[in-house]
MARKOLSE-363919 format. One record per residue (C-alpha): residue number from 1; residue in one letter; y, z, x negated. Coordinates in nm, 3 decimals, always signed. Each point is the difference from the previous one (the first is absolute). Last residue first. Layout:
N
{NUM,a,{Y,Z,X}}
...
***
This chain:
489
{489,x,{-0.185,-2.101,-2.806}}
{488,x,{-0.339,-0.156,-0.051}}
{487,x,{-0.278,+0.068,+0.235}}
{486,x,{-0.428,-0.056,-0.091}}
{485,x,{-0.093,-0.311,+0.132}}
{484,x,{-0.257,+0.040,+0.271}}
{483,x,{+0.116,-0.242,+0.305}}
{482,x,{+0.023,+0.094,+0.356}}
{481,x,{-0.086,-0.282,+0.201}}
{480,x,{+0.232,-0.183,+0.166}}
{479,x,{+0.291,+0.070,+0.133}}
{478,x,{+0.100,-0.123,+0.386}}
{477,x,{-0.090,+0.253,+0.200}}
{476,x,{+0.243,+0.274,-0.252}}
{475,x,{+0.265,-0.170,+0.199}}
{474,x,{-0.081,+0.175,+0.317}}
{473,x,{+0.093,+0.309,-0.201}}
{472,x,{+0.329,-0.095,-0.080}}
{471,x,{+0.082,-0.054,+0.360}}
{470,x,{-0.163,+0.290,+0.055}}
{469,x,{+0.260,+0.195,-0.224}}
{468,x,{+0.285,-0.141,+0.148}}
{467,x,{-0.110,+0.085,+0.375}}
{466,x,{-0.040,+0.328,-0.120}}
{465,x,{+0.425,-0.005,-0.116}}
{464,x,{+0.053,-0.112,+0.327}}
{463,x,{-0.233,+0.209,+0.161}}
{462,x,{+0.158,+0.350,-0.097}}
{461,x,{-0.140,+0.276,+0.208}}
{460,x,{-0.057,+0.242,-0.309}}
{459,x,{-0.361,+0.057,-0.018}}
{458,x,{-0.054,-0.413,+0.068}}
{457,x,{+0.266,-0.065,-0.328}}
{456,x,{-0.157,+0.274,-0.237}}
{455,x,{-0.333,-0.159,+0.071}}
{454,x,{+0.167,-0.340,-0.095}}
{453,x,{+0.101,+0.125,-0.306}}
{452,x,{-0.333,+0.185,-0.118}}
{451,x,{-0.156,-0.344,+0.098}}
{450,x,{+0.210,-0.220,-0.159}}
{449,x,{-0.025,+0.243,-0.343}}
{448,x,{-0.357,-0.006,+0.019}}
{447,x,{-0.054,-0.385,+0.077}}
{446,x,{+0.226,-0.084,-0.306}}
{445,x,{-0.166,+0.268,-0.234}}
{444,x,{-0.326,-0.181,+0.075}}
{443,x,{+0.137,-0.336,-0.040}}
{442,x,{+0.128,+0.098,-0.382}}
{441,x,{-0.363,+0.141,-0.053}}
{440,x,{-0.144,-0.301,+0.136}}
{439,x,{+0.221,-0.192,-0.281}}
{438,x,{+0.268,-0.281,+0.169}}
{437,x,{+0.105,-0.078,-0.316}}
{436,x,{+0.345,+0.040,-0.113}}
{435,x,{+0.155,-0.303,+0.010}}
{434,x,{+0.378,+0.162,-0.112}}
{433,x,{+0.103,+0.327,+0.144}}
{432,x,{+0.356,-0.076,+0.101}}
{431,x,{+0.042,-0.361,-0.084}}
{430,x,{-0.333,-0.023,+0.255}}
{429,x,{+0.138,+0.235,+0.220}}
{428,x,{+0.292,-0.187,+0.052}}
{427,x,{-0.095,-0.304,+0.075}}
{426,x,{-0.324,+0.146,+0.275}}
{425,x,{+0.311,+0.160,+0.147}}
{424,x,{+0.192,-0.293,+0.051}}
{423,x,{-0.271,-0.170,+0.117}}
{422,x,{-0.080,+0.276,+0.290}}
{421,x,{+0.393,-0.020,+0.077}}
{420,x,{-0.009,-0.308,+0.067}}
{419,x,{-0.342,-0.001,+0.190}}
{418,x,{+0.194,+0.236,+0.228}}
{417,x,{+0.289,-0.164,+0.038}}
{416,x,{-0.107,-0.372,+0.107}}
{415,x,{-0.308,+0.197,+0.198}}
{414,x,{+0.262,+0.191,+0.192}}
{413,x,{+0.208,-0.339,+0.063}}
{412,x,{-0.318,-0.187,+0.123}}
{411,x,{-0.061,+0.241,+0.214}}
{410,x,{+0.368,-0.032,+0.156}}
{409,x,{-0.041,-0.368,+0.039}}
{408,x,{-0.342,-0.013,+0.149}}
{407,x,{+0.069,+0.244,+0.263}}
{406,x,{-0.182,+0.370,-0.020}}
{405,x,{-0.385,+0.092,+0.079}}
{404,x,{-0.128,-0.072,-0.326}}
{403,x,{+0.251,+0.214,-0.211}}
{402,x,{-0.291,+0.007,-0.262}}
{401,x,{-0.123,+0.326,+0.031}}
{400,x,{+0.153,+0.201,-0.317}}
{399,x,{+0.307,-0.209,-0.011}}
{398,x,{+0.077,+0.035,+0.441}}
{397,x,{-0.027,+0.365,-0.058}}
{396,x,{+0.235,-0.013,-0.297}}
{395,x,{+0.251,-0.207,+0.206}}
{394,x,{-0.010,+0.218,+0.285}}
{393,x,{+0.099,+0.306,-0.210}}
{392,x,{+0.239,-0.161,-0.190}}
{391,x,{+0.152,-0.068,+0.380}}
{390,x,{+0.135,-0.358,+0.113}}
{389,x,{+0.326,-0.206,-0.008}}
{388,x,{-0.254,-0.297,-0.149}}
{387,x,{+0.182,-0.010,-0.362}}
{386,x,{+0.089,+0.371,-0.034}}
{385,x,{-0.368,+0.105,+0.121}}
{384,x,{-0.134,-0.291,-0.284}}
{383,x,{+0.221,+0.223,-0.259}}
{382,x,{-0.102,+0.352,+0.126}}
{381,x,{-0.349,-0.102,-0.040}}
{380,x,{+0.017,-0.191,-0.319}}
{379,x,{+0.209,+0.274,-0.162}}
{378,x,{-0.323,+0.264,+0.119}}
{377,x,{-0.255,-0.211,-0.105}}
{376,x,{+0.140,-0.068,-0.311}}
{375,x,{+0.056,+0.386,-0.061}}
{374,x,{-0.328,+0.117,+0.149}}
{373,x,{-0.203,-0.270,-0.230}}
{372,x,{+0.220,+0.026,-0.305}}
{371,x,{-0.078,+0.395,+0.023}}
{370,x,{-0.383,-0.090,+0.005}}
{369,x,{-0.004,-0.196,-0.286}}
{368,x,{+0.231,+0.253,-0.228}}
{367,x,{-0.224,+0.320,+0.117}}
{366,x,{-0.316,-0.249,-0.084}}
{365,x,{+0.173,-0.064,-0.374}}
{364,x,{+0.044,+0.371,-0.029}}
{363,x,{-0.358,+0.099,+0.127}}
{362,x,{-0.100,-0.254,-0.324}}
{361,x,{+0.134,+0.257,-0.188}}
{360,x,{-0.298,+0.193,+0.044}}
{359,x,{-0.109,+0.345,+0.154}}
{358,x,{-0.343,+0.128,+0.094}}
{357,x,{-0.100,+0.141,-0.311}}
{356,x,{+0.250,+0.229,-0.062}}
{355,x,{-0.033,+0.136,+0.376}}
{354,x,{-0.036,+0.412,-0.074}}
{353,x,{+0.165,+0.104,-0.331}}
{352,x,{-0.207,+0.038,-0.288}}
{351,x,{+0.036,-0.339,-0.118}}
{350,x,{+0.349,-0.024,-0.073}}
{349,x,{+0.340,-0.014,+0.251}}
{348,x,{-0.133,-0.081,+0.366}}
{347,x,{+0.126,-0.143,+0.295}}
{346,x,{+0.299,-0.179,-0.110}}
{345,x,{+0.282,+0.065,+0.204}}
{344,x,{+0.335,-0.199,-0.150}}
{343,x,{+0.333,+0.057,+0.166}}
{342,x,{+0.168,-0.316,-0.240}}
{341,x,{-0.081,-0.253,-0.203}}
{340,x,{+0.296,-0.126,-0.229}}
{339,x,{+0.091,-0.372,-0.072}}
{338,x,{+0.337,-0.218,-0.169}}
{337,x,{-0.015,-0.289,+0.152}}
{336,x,{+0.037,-0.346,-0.143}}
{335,x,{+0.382,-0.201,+0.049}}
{334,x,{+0.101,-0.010,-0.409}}
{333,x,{+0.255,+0.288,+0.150}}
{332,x,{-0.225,+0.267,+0.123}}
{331,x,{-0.091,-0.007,+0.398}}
{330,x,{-0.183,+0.366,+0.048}}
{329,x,{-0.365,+0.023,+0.186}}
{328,x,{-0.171,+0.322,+0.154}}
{327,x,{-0.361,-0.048,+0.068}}
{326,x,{-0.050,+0.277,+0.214}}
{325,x,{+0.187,-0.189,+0.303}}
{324,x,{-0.310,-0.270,+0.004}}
{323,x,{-0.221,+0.266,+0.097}}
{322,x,{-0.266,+0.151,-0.228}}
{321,x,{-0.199,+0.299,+0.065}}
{320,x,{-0.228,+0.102,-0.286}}
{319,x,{+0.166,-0.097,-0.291}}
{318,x,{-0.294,-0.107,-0.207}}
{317,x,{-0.275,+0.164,-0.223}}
{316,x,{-0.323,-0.172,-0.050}}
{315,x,{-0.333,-0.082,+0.139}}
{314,x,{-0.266,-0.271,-0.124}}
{313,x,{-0.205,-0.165,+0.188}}
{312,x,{-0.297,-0.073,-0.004}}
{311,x,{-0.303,-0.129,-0.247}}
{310,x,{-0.205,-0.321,+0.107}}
{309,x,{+0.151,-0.010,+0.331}}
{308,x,{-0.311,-0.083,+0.301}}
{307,x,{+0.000,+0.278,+0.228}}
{306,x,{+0.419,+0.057,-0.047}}
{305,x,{+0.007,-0.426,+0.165}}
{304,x,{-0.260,+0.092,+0.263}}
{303,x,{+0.207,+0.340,+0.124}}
{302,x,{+0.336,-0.223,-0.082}}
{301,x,{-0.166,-0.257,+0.254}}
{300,x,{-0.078,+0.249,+0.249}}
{299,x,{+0.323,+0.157,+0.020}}
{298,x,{+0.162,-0.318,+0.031}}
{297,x,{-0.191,-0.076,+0.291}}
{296,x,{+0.035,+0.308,+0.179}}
{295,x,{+0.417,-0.041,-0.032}}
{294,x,{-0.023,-0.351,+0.132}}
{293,x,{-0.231,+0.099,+0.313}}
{292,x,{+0.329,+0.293,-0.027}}
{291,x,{+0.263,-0.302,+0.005}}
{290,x,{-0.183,-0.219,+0.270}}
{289,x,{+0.012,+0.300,+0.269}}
{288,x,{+0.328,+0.055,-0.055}}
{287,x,{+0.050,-0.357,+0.056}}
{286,x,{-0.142,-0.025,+0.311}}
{285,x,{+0.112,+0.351,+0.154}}
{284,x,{+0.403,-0.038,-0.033}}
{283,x,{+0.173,+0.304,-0.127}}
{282,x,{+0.083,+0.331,+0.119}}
{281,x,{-0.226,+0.246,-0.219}}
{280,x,{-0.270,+0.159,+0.122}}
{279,x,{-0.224,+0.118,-0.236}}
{278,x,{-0.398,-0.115,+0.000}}
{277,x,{+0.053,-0.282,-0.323}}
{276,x,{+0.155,+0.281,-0.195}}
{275,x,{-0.340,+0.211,-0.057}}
{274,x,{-0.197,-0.327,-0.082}}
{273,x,{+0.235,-0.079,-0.234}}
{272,x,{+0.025,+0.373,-0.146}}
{271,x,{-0.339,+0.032,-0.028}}
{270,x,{+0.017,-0.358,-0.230}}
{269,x,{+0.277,+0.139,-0.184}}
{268,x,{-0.191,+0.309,-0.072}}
{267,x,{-0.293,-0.157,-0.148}}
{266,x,{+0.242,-0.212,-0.180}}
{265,x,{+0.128,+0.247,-0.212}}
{264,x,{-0.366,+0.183,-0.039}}
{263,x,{-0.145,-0.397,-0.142}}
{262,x,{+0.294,-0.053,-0.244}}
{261,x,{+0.024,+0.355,-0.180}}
{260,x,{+0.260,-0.181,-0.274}}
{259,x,{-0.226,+0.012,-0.338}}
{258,x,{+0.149,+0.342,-0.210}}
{257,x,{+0.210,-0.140,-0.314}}
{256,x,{-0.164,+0.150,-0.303}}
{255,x,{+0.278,+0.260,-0.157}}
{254,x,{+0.328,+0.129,+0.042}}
{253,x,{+0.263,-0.229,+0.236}}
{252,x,{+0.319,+0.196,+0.136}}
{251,x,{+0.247,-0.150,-0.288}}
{250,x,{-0.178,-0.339,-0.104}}
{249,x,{-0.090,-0.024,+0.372}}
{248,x,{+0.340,+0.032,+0.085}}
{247,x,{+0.133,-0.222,-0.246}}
{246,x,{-0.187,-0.268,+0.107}}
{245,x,{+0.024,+0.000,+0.336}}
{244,x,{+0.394,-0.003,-0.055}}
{243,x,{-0.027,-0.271,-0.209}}
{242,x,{-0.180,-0.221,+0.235}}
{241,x,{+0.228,+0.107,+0.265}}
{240,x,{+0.273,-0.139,-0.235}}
{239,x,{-0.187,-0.293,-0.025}}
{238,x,{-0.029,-0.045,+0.359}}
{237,x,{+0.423,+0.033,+0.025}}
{236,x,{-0.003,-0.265,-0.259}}
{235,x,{-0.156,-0.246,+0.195}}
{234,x,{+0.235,+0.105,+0.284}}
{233,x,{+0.288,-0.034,-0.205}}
{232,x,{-0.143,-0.379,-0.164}}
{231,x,{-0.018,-0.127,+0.394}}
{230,x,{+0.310,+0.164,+0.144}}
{229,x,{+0.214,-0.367,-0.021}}
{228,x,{-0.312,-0.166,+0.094}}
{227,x,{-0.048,+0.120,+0.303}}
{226,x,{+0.122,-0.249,+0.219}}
{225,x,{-0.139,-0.262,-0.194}}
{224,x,{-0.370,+0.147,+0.045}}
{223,x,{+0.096,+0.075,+0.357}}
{222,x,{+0.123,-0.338,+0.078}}
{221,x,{-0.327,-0.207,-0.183}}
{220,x,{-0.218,+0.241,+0.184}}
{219,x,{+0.200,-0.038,+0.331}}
{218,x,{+0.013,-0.398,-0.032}}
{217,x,{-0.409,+0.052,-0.007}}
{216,x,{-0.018,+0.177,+0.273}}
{215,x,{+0.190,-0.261,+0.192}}
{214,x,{+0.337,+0.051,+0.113}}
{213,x,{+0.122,-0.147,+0.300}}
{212,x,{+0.195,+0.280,+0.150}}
{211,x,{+0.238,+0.218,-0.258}}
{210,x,{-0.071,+0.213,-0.230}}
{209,x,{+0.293,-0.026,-0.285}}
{208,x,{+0.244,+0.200,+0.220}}
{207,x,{-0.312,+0.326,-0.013}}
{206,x,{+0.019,-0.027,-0.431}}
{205,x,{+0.317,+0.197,-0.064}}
{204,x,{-0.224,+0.303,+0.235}}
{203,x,{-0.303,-0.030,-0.256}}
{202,x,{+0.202,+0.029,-0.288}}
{201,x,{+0.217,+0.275,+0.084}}
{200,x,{-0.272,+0.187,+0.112}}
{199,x,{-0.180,-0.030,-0.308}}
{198,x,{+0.307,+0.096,-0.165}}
{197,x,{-0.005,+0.326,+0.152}}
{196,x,{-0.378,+0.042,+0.027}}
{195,x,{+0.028,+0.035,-0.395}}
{194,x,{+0.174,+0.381,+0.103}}
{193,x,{+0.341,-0.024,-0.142}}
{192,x,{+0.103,+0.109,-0.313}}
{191,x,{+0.131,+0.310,-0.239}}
{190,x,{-0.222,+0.251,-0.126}}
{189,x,{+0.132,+0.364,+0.029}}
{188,x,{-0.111,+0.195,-0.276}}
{187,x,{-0.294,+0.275,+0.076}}
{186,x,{-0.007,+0.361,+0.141}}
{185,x,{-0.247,+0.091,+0.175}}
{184,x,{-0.085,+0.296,+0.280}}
{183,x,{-0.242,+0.221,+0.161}}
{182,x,{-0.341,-0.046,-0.141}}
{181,x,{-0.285,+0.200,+0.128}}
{180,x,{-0.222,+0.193,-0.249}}
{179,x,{-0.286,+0.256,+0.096}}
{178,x,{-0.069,+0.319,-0.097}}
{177,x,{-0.185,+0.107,+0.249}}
{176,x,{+0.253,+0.258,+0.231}}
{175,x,{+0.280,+0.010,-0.214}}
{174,x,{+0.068,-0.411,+0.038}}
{173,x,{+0.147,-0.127,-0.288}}
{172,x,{+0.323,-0.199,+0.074}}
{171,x,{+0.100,-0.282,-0.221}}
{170,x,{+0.292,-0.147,-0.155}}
{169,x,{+0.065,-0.363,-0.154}}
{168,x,{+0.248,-0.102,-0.317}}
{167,x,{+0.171,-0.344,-0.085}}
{166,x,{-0.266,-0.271,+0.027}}
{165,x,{+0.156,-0.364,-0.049}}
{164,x,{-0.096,-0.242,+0.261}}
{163,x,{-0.280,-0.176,+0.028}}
{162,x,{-0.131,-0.298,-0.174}}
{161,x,{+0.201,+0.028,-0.357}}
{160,x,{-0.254,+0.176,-0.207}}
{159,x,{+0.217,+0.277,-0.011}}
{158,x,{-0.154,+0.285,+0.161}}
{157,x,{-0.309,-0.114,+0.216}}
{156,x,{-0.210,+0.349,-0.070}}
{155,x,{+0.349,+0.146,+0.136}}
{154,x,{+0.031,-0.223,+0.267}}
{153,x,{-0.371,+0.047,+0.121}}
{152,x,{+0.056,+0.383,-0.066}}
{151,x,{+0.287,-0.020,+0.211}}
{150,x,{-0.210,-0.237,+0.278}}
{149,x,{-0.320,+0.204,+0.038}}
{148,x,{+0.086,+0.154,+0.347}}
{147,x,{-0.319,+0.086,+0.228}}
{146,x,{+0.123,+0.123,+0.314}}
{145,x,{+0.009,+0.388,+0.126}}
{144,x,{+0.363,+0.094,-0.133}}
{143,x,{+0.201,-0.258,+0.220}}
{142,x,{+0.385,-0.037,-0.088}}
{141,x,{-0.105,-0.185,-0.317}}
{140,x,{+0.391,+0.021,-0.209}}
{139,x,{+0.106,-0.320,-0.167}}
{138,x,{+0.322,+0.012,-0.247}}
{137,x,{+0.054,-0.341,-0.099}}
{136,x,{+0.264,-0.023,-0.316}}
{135,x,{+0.325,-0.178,-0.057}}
{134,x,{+0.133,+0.035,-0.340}}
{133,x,{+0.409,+0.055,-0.095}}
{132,x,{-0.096,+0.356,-0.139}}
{131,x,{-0.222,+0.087,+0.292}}
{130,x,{+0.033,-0.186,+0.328}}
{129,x,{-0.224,+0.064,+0.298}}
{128,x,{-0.153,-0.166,+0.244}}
{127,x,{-0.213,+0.177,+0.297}}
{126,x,{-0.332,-0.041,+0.151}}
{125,x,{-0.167,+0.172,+0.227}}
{124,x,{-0.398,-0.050,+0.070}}
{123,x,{-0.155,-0.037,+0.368}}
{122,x,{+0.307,-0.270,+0.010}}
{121,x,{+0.285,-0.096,+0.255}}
{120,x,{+0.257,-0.130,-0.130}}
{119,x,{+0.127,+0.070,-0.358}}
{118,x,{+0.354,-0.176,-0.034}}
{117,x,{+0.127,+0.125,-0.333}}
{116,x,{+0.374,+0.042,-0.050}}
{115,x,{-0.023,+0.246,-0.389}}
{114,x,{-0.053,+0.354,-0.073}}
{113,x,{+0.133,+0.104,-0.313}}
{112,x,{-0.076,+0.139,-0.340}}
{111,x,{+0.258,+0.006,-0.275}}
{110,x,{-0.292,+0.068,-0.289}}
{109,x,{-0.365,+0.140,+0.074}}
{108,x,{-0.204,-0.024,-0.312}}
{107,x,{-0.297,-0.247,+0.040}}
{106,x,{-0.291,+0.101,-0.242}}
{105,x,{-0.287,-0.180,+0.172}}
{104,x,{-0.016,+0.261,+0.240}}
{103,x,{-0.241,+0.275,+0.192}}
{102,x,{+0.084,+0.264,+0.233}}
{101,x,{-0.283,+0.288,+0.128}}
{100,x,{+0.022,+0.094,+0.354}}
{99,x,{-0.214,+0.326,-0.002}}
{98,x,{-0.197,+0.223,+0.222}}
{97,x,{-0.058,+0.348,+0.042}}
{96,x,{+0.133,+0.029,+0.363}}
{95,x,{+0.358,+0.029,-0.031}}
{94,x,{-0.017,-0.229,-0.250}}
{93,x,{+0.097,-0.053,-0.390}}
{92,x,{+0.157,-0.272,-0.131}}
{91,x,{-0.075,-0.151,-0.321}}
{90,x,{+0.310,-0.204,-0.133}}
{89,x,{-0.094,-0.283,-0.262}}
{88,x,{+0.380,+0.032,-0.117}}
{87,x,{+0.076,-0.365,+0.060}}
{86,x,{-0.185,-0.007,+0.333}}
{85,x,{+0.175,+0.300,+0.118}}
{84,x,{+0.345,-0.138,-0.123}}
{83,x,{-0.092,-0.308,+0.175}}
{82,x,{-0.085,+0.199,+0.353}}
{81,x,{+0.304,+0.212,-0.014}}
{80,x,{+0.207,-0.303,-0.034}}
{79,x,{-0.174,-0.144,+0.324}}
{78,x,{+0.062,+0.300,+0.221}}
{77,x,{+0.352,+0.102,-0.076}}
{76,x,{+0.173,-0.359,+0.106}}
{75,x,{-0.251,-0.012,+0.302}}
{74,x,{-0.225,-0.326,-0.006}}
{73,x,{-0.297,+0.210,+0.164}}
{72,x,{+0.116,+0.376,+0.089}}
{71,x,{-0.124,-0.017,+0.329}}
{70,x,{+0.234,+0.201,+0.233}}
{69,x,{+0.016,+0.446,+0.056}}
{68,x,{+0.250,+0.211,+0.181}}
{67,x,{-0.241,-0.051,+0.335}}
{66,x,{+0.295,-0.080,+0.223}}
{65,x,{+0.170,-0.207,-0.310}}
{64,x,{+0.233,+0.073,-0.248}}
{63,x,{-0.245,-0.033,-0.288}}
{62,x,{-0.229,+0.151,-0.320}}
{61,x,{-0.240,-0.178,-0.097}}
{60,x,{-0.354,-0.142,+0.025}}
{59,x,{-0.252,-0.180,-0.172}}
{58,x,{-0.309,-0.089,+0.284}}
{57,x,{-0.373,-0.065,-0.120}}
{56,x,{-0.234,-0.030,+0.279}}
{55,x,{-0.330,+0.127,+0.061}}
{54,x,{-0.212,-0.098,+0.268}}
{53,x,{-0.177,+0.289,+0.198}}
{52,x,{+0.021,-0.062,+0.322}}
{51,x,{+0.113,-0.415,+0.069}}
{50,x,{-0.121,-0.024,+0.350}}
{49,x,{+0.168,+0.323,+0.093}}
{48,x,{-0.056,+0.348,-0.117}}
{47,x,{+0.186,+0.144,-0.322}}
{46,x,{+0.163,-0.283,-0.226}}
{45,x,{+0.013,+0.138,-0.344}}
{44,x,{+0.302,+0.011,-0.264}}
{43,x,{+0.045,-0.012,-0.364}}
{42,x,{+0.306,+0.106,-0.083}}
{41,x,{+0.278,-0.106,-0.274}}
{40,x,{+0.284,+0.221,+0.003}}
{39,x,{+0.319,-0.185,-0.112}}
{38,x,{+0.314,+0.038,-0.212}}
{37,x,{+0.030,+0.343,-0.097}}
{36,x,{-0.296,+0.001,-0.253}}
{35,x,{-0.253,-0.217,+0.094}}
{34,x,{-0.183,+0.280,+0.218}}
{33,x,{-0.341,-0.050,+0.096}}
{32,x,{-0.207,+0.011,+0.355}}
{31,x,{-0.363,+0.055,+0.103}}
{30,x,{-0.091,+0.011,+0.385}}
{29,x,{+0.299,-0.082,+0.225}}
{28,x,{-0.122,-0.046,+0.339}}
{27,x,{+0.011,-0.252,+0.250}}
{26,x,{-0.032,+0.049,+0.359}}
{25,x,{-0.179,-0.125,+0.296}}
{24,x,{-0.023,-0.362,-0.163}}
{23,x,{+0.064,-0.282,+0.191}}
{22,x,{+0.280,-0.105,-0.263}}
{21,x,{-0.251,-0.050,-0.249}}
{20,x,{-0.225,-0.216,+0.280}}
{19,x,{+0.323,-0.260,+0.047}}
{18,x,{+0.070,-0.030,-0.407}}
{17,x,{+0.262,+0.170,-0.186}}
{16,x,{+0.251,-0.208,-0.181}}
{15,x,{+0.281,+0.041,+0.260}}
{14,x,{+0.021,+0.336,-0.056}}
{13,x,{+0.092,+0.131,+0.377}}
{12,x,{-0.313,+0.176,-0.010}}
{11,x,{-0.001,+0.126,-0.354}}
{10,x,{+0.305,+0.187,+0.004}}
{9,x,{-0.010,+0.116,+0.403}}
{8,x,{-0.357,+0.154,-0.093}}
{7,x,{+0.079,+0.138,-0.376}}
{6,x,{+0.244,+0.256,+0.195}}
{5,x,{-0.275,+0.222,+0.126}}
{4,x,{-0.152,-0.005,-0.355}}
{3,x,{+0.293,+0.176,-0.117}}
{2,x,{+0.152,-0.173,-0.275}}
{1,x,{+0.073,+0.258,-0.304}}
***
């Protein structure tokens, strides 16, 4: 057994554990189990320290080091032991009283072996592994105390072709109430690239075409020809997130469907505005200033548009937290893409969970929007600081108040870029998501997730990325009024 002195050196050189988990005083090893010879698995506590208390979940074996102990992730005894525990439905006892119970979808472990698997940094670990000739995903949650719902999302997902194919998940039941924390899933290792990778691709092949002396209308008539070669993927791409809205309600969905709680949503929003629009973040006054009159106006016209709909919204299940690298996407040989949807966190599972209601799928189409905006913004940036031999971070302060005080020629430049980039975003998102209308509930869950993103941005220092957000919001200025068609997705 590990002696909780030695868990200290462990998980403060781990290069997975955050700054305030490696300001604890100590850690301690509160509930462990044995996986046979090849691994203990304990749950252990941070004791004093800005993170006291949080529970992490840490494998372990055997190893020549100071401590005699490493992580047992990716080890060529650790991940066998893990299939043949899903495949038997293992129930582990704990030193406590607990259990880590092991579930499958019948997957017999054959020739298993850990496979070259670059994992980075991650709260999460992941490792590939090969069983019988197939490569499989094993994810283990490091933290205990977070709410995990994506192995029962993969298994309640099983084979509709969205997501990955579940292969077995384990849990840990807590002695002291009872309750259930996932550890660890198993699922088949979808091939692709993030769809941000072609995007990229795209928008980067499409910088030589810019050049000085377009109008804005030679850009549309560019852009459209420019993308035409991705057009019918990306149109297929939004009917695979069709699909995959689809299916999940038809598999989480039981019942009426619960009206989205419009009015308490953007209650908050509009404290959060006002809340925001104090911090101190290191951007330029006047247009700061503009973006959060913006922000109040918006707010005021969803409050007038939610007054006035005949019969609200309604709510829905959806991914939860969608960046353009969850939508995985395969080249096949008739040139479409072959799709998956990856590291999904919907907030709730039925209607007796907490937050049913106020979920839609129309949250995915804003997570879409908004992750065009930061990665146009963030290409056009970089690519007007390449052309004028200046900082990104220059150029994105000179986008979000008008580069008034530079030269002519290099404002013109940014402007070139920028409004470049803003078309060929606009392009895409409209073979992306189609015309979707421009619903208040749609603009609601726009201001919300601009606002929880740009708070994140002023907490953590970061006015480039802030500066792309109020950017955005100063565009909100020029809408008009919210109108009360119900959403389509």
């Amino acid at each position: 057994m590990i002696r909780n002195d030695d868990l200290g050196p462990l998980l403060r050189a781990a290069p997975w554990m955050p700054e305030d988990g490696r300001r604890a005083e100590r850690f301690e090893c509160v509930d462990h189990a044995l996986l046979g010879t090849a691994a203990r698995l304990l749950i252990v506590a941070a004791v004093g320290g800005p993170a006291a208390g949080r529970r992490y979940f840490v494998p372990v074996r055997s190893a020549p080091t100071p401590t005699g102990t490493e992580e047992a992730h990716g080890s060529a005894e650790f991940e066998p032991a893990v299939l043949d525990a899903l495949s038997a439905g293992l129930r582990l006892p704990t030193a406590r009283g607990g259990h880590v119970l092991f579930r499958g979808a019948g997957l017999t472990a054959r020739s298993v072996r850990p496979l070259p698997f670059e994992r980075g940094w991650s709260s999460n670990v992941l490792s590939l592994v090969e069983n019988d000739g197939t490569p499989y995903v094993h994810k283990t949650y490091r933290r205990l105390d977070g709410t995990v719902r994506e192995p029962e999302l993969l298994r309640l997902m099983n084979r509709t072709g969205r997501t990955p194919d579940w292969a077995g998940d384990y849990t840990y039941t807590d002695p002291a109430d009872g309750t259930r924390h996932p550890l660890g899933v198993f699922y088949r290792y979808a091939p692709g690239d993030g769809i941000d990778l072609p995007l990229r691709h795209s928008m980067r092949s499409l910088w030589p075409k810019v050049t000085d002396g377009r109008t804005p209308g030679d850009l549309d008539d560019l852009v459209r020809t420019h993308l035409r070669p991705l057009a019918e993927n990306l149109r297929d791409a939004g009917r695979f997130l069709t699909g995959f809205h689809r299916d999940l309600a038809g598999r989480l969905g039981r019942g009426p469907v619960p009206p989205y709680p419009v009015r308490e949503v953007l209650s908050r929003a509009t404290v959060r505005a006002a809340e925001l629009a104090s911090a101190d973040i290191a951007l330029p006054t006047a247009p700061r200033t503009a973006a959060f009159a913006a922000l109040r106006r918006e707010s005021t016209a969803l409050r007038d548009a939610f007054d006035t709909a005949p019969a609200g919204f309604p709510s829905g299940p959806c991914h939860g937290d969608l960046h353009l690298s969850h939508l995985l996407c395969r080249p096949r040989d008739d040139g479409g893409w072959s799709m998956n949807v990856i590291d999904m966190s919907t907030p709730a599972l039925g209607p007796g969970e907490p937050g049913w209601a106020a979920q839609s799928p129309v949250q995915d189409l804003v997570a879409v929007q908004r992750a065009l905006e930061y990665f146009t913004a963030d290409e056009a940036a970089f690519e007007s600081a390449r052309r004028l031999g200046a900082d990104s971070s220059e150029t994105m302060r000179g986008a979000l108040d008008g580069a008034g005080d530079w030269r002519p020629g290099p404002r013109a430049e940014l402007r070139l870029v920028f409004h470049a980039a803003d078309v060929w975003r606009a392009h895409v998102l409209r073979l992306f998501l189609g015309r979707t209308a421009d619903d208040p509930l749609r603009r609601l869950l726009y201001l919300g997730r601009l606002l929880h993103e740009l708070a994140y941005n002023i907490d953590h220092a970061r006015p480039y990325h802030a500066a792309i957000d109020l950017r955005h919001a100063l565009a909100l200025g020029a809408r008009p009024p919210a109108p009360t068609l119900p959403a389509r997705t």
